[in-house]
PyMOL commands that place a pseudoatom at each C-alpha (Angstrom):
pseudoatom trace, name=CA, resn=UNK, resi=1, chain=A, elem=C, hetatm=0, pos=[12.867, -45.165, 56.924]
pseudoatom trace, name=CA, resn=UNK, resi=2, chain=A, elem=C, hetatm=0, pos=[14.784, -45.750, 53.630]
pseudoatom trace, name=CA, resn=UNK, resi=3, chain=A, elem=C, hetatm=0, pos=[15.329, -43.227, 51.390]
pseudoatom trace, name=CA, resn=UNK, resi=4, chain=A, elem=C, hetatm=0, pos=[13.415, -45.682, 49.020]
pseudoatom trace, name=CA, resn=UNK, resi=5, chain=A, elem=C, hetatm=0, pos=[10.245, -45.758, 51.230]
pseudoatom trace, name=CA, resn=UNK, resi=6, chain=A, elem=C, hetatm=0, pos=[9.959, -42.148, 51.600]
pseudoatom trace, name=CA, resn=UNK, resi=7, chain=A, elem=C, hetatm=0, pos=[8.498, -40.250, 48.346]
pseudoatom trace, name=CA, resn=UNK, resi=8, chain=A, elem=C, hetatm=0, pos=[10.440, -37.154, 47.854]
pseudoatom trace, name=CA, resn=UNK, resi=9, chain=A, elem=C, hetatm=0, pos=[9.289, -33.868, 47.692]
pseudoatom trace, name=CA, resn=UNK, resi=10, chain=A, elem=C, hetatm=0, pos=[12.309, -32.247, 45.947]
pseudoatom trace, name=CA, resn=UNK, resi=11, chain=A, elem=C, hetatm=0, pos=[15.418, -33.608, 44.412]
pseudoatom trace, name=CA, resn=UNK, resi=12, chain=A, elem=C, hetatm=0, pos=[18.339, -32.219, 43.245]
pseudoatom trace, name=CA, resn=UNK, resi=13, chain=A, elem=C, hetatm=0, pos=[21.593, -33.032, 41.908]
pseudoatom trace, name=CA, resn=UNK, resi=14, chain=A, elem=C, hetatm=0, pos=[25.241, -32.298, 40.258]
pseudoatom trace, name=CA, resn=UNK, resi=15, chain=A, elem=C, hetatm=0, pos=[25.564, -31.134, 36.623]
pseudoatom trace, name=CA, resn=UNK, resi=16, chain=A, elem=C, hetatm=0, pos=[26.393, -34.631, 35.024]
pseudoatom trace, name=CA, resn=UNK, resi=17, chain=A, elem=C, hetatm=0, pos=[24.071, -36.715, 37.369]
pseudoatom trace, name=CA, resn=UNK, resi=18, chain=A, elem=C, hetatm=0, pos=[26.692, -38.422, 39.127]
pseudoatom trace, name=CA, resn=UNK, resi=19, chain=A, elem=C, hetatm=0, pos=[25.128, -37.859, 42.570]
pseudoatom trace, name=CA, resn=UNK, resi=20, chain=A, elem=C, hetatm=0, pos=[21.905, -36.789, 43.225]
pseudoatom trace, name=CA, resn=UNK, resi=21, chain=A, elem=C, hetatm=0, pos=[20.076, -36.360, 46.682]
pseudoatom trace, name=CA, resn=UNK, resi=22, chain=A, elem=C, hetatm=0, pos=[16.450, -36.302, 47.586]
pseudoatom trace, name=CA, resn=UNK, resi=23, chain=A, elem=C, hetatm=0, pos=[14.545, -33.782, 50.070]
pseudoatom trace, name=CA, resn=UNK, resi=24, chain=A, elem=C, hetatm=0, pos=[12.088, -35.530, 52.232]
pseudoatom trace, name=CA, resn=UNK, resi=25, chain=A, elem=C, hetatm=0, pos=[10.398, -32.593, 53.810]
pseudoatom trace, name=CA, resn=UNK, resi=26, chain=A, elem=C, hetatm=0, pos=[10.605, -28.713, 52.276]
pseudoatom trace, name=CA, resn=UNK, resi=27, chain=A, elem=C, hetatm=0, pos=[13.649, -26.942, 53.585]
pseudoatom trace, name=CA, resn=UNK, resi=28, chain=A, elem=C, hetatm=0, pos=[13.033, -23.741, 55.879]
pseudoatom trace, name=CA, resn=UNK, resi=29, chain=A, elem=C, hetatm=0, pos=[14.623, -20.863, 55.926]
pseudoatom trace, name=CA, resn=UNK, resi=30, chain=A, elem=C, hetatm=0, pos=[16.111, -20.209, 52.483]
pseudoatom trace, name=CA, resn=UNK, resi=31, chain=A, elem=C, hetatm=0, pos=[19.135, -17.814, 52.061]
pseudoatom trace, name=CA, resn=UNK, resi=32, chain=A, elem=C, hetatm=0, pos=[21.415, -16.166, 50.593]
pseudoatom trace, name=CA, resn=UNK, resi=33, chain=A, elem=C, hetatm=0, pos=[25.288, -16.120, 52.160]
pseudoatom trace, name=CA, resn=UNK, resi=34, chain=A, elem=C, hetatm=0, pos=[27.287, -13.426, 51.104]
pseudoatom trace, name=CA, resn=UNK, resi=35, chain=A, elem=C, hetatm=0, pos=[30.351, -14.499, 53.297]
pseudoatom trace, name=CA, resn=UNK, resi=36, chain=A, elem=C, hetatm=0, pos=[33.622, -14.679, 51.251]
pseudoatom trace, name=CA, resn=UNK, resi=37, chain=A, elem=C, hetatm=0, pos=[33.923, -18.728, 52.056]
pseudoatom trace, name=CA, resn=UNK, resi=38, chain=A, elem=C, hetatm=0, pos=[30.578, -19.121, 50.523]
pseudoatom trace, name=CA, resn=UNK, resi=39, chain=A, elem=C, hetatm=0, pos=[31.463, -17.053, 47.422]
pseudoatom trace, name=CA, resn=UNK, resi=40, chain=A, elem=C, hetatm=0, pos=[34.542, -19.356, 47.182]
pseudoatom trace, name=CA, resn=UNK, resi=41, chain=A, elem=C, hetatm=0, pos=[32.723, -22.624, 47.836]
pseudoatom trace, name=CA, resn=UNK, resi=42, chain=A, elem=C, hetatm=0, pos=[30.257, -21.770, 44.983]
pseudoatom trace, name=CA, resn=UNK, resi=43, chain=A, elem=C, hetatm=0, pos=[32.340, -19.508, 42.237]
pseudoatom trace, name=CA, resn=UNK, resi=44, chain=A, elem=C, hetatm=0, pos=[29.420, -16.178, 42.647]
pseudoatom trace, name=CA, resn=UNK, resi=45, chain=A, elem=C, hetatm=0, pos=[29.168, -13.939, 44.366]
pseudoatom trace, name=CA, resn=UNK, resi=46, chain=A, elem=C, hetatm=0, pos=[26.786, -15.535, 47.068]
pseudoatom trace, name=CA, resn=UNK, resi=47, chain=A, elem=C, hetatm=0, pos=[25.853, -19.052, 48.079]
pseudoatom trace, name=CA, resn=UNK, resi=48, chain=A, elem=C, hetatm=0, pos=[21.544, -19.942, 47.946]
pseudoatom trace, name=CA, resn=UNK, resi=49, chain=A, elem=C, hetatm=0, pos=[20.798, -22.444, 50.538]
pseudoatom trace, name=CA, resn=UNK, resi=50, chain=A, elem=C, hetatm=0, pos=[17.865, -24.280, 51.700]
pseudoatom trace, name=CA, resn=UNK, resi=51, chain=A, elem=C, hetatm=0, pos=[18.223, -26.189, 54.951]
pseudoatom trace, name=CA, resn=UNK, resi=52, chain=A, elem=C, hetatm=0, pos=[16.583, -29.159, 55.535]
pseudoatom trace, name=CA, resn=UNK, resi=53, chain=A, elem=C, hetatm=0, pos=[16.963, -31.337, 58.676]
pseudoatom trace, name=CA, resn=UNK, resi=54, chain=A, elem=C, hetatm=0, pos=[19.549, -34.446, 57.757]
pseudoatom trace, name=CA, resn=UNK, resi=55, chain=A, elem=C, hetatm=0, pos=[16.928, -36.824, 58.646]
pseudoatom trace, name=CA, resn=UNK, resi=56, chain=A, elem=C, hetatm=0, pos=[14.957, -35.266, 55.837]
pseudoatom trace, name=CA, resn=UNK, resi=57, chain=A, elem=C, hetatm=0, pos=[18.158, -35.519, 53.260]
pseudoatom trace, name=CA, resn=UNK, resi=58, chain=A, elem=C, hetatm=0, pos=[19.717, -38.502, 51.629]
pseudoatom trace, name=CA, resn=UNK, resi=59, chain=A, elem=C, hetatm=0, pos=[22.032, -39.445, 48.926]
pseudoatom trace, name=CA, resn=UNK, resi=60, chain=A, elem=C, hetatm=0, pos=[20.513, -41.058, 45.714]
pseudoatom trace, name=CA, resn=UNK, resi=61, chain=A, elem=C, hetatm=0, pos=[23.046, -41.621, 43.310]
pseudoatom trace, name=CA, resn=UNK, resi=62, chain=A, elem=C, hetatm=0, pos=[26.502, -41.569, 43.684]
pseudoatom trace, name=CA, resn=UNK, resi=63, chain=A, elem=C, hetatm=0, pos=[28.662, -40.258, 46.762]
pseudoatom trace, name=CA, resn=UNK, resi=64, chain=A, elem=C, hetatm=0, pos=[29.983, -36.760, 47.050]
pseudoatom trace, name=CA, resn=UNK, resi=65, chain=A, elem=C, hetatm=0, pos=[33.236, -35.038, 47.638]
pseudoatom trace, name=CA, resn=UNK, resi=66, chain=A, elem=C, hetatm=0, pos=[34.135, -33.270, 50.934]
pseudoatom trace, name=CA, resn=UNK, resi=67, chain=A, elem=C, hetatm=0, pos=[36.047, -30.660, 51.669]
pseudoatom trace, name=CA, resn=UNK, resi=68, chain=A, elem=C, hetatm=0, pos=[35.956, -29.399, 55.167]
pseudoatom trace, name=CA, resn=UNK, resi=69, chain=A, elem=C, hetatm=0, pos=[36.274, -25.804, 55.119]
pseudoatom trace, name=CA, resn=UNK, resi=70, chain=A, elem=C, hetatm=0, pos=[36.668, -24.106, 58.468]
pseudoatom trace, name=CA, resn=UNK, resi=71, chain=A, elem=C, hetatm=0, pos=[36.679, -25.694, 62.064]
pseudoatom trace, name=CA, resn=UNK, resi=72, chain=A, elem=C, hetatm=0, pos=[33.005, -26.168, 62.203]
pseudoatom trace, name=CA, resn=UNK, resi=73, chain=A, elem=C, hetatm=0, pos=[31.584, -26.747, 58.953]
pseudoatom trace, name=CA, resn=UNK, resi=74, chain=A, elem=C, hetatm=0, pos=[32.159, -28.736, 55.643]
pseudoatom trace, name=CA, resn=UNK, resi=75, chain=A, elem=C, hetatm=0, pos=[30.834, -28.554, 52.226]
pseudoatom trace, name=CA, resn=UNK, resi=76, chain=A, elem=C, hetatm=0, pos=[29.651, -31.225, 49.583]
pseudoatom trace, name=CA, resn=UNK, resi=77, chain=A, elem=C, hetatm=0, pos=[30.458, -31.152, 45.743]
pseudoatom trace, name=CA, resn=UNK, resi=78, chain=A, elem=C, hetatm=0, pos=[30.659, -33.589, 42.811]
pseudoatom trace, name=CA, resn=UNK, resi=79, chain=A, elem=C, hetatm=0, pos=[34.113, -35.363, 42.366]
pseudoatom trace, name=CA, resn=UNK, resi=80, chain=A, elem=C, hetatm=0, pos=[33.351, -35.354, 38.426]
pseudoatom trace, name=CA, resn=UNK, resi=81, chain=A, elem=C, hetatm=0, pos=[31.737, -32.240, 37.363]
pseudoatom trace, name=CA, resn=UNK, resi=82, chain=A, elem=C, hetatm=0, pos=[32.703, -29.912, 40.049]
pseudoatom trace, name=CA, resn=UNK, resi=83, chain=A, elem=C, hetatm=0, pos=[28.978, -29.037, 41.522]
pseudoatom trace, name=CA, resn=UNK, resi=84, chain=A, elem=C, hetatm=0, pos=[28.657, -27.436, 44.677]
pseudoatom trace, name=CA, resn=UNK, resi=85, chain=A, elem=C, hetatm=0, pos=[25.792, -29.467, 46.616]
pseudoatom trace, name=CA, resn=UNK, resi=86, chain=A, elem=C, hetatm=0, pos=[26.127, -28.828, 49.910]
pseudoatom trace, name=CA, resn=UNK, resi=87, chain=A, elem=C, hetatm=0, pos=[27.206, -26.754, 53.281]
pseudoatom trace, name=CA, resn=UNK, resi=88, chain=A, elem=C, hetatm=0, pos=[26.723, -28.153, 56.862]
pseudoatom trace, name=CA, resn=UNK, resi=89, chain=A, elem=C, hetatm=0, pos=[28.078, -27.592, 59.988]
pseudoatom trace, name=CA, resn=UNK, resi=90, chain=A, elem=C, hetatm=0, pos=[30.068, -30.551, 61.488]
pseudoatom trace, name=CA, resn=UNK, resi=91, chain=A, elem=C, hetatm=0, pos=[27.725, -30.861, 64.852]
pseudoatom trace, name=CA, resn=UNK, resi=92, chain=A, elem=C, hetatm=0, pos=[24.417, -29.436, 63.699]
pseudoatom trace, name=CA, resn=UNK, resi=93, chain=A, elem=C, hetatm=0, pos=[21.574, -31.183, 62.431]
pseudoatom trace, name=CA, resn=UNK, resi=94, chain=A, elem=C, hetatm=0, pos=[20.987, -29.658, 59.488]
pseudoatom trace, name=CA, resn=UNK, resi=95, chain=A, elem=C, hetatm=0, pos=[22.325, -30.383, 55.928]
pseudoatom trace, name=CA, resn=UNK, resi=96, chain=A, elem=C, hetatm=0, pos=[21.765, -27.042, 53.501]
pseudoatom trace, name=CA, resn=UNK, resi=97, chain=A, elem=C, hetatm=0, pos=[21.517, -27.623, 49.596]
pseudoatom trace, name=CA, resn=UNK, resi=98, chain=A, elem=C, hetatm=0, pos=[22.868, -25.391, 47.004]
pseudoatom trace, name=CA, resn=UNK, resi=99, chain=A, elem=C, hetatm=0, pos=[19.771, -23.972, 45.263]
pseudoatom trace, name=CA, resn=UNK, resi=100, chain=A, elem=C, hetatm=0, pos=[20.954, -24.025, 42.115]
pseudoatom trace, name=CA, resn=UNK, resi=101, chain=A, elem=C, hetatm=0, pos=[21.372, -27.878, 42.358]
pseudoatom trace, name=CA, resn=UNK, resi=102, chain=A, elem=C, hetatm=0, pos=[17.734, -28.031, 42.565]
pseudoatom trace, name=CA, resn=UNK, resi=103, chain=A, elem=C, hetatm=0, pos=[16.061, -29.601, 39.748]
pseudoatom trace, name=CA, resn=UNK, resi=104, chain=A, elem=C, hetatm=0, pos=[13.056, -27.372, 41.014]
pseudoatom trace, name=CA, resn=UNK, resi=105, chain=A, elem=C, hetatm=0, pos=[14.928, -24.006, 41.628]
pseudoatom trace, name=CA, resn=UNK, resi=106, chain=A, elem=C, hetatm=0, pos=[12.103, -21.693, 42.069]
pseudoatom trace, name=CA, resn=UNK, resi=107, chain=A, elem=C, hetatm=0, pos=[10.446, -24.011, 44.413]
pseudoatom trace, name=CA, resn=UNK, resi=108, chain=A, elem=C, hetatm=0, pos=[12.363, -22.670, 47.489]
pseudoatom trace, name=CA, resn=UNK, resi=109, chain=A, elem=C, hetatm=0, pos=[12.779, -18.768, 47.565]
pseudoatom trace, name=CA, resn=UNK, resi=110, chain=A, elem=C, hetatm=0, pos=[15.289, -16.929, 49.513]
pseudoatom trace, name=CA, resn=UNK, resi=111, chain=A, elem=C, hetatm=0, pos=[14.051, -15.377, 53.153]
pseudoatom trace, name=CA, resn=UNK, resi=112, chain=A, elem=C, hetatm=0, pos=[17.220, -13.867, 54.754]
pseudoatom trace, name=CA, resn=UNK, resi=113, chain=A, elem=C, hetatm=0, pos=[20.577, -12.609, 53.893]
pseudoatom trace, name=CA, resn=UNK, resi=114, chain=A, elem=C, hetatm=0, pos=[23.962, -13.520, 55.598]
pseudoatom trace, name=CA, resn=UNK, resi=115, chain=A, elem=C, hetatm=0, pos=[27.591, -12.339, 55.115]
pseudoatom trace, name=CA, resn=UNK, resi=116, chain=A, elem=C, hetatm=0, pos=[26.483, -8.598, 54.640]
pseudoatom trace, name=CA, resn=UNK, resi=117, chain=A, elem=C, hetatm=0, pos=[30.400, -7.866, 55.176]
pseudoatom trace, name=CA, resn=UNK, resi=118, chain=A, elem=C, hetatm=0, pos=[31.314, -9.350, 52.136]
pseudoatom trace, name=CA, resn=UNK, resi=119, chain=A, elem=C, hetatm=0, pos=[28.095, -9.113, 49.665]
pseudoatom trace, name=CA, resn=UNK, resi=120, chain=A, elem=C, hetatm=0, pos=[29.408, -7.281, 46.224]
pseudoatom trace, name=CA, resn=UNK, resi=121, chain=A, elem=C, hetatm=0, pos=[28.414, -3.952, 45.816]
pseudoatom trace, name=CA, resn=UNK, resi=122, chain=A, elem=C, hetatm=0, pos=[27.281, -4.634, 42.093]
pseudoatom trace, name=CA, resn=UNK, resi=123, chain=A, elem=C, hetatm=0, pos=[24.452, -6.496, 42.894]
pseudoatom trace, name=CA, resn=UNK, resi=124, chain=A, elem=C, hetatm=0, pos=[22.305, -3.699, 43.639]
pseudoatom trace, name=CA, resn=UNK, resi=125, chain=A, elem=C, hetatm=0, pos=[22.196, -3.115, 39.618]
pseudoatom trace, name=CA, resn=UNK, resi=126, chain=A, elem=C, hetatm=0, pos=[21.351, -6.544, 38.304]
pseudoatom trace, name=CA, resn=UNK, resi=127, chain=A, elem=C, hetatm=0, pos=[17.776, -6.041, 38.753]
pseudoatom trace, name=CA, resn=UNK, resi=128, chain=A, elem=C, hetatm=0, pos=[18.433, -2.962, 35.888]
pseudoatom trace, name=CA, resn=UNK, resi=129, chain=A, elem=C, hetatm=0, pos=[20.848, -4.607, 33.793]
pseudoatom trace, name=CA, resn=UNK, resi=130, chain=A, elem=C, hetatm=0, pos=[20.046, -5.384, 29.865]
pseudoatom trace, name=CA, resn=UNK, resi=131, chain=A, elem=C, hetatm=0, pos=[18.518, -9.199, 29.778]
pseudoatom trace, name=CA, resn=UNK, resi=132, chain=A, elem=C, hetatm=0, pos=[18.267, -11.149, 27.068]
pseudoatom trace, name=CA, resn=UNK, resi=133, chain=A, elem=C, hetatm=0, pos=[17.381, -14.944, 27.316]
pseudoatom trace, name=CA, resn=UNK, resi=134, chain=A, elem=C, hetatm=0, pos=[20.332, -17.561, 26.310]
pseudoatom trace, name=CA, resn=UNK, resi=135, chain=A, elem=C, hetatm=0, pos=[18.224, -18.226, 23.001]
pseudoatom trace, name=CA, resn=UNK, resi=136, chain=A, elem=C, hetatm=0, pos=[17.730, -14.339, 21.901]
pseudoatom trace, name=CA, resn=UNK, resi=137, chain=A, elem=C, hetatm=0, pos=[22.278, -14.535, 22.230]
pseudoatom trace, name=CA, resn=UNK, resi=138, chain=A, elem=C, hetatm=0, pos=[22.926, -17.546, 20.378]
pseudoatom trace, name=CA, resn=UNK, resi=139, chain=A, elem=C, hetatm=0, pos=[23.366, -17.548, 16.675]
pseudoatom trace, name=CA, resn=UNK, resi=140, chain=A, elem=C, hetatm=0, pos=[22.205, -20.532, 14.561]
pseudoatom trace, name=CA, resn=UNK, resi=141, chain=A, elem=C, hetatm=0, pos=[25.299, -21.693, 13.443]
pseudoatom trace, name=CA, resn=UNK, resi=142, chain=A, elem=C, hetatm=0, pos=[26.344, -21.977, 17.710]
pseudoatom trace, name=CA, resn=UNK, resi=143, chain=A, elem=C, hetatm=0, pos=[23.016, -23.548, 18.349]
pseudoatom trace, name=CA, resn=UNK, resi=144, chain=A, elem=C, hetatm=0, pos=[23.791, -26.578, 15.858]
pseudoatom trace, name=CA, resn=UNK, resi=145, chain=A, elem=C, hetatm=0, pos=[27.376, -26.925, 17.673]
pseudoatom trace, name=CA, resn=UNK, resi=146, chain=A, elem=C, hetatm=0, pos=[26.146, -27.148, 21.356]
pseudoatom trace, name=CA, resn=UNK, resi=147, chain=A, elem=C, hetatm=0, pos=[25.888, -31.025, 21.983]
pseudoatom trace, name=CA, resn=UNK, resi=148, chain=A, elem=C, hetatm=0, pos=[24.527, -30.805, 25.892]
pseudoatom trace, name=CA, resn=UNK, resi=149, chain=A, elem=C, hetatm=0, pos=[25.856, -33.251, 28.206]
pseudoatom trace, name=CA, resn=UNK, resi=150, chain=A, elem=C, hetatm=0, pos=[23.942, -31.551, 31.659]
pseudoatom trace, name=CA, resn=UNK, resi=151, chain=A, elem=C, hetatm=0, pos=[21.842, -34.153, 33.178]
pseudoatom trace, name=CA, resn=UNK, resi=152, chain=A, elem=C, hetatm=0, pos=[18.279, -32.950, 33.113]
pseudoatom trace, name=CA, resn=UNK, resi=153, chain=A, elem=C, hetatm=0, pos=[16.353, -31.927, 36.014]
pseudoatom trace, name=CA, resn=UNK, resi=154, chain=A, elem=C, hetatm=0, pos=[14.603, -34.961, 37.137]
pseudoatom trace, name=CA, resn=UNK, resi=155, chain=A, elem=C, hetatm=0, pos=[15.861, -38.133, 38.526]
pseudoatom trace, name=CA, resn=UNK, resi=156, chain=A, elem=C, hetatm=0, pos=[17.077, -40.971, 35.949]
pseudoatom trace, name=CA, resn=UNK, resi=157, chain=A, elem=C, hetatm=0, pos=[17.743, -44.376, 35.567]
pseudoatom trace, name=CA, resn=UNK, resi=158, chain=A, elem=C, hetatm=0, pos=[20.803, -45.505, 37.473]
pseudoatom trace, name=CA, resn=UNK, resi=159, chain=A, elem=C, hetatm=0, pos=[22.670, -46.372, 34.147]
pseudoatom trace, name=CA, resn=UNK, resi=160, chain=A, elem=C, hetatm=0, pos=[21.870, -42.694, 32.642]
pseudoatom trace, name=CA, resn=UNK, resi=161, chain=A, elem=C, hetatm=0, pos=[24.306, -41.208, 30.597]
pseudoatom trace, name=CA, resn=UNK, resi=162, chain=A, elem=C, hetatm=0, pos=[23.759, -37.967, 28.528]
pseudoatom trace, name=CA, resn=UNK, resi=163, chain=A, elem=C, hetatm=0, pos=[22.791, -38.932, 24.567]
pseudoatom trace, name=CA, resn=UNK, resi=164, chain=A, elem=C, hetatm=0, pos=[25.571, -37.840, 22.438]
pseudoatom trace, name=CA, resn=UNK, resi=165, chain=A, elem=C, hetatm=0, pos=[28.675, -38.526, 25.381]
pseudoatom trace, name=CA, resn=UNK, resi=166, chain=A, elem=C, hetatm=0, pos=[31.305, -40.475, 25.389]
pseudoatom trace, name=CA, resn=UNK, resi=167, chain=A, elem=C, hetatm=0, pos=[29.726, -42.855, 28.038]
pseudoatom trace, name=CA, resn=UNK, resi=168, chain=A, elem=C, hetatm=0, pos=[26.025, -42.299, 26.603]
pseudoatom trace, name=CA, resn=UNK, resi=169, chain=A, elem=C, hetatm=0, pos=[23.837, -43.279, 23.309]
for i in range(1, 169): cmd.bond("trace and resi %d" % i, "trace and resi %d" % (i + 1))
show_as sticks, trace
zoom trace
């Protein structure tokens, strides 16, 4: 099957919408990496992955960047923007995708842990810490600066481009 015969049941992408994938079954076993490789790959202090089978995965816009990062395995990321997308190993059959670059993050929740070794002490205090939502931090005057060039999460046209952008309306 094509990726365009198959209806998707999740999709995802980078944070300009130059690539985007589509998930064509729900990924099992969601988790959290704590390894220091995955912290690297993603820029946090763990990696969220949801594995799907690579039969069940295919590119829908765009092609991503590759960076082989060990012996065995290899990770995805936009060439433009920078997003992490995904981690595989070389000879498995699986393809995992960065939760975050969900466009329906809470759809797949975390089961496991890996990495213990390296997982950052801190996190056992972010449940506790003072929250505040990006709105409640934001004074008016910043609010009427932000122009937002993120590609929303939902699949687009092919010829998208963020309103207000240099390539856009």
């Amino acid at each position: 099957m094509t990726a365009e015969s198959r209806t998707a049941v999740l999709t995802g992408g980078c944070q300009c919408g130059a690539v985007r994938y589509a998930l064509y079954k729900r990924p099992v076993g969601t988790h959290v990496c704590h390894c220091r490789m995955c912290q690297k790959a993603v820029g946090g202090p763990f990696a969220a992955l949801a594995p799907v089978r690579r039969a069940d995965f295919a590119w829908t816009r765009g092609a991503p960047g590759n960076f082989v990062s060990s012996t065995v395995a290899a990770r995805q990321f936009c060439a433009n923007c920078g997003t992490p997308l995904t981690f595989y190993y070389t000879n498995g059959e699986r393809i995992s995708v960065t939760v975050g670059s969900l466009d329906q993050v809470d759809q797949v929740p975390a089961i496991r842990q890996y990495g213990m070794e390296s997982r950052v002490s801190w996190l056992d205090h972010v449940v506790g810490l003072q929250a505040s939502t990006t709105e409640e931090d934001m004074t008016a005057s910043r609010k009427a600066r932000i122009v937002d060039f993120q590609h929303p999460d939902h699949d687009t046209p092919p010829d998208w481009a963020p309103p207000g952008s240099p390539s856009g309306g």
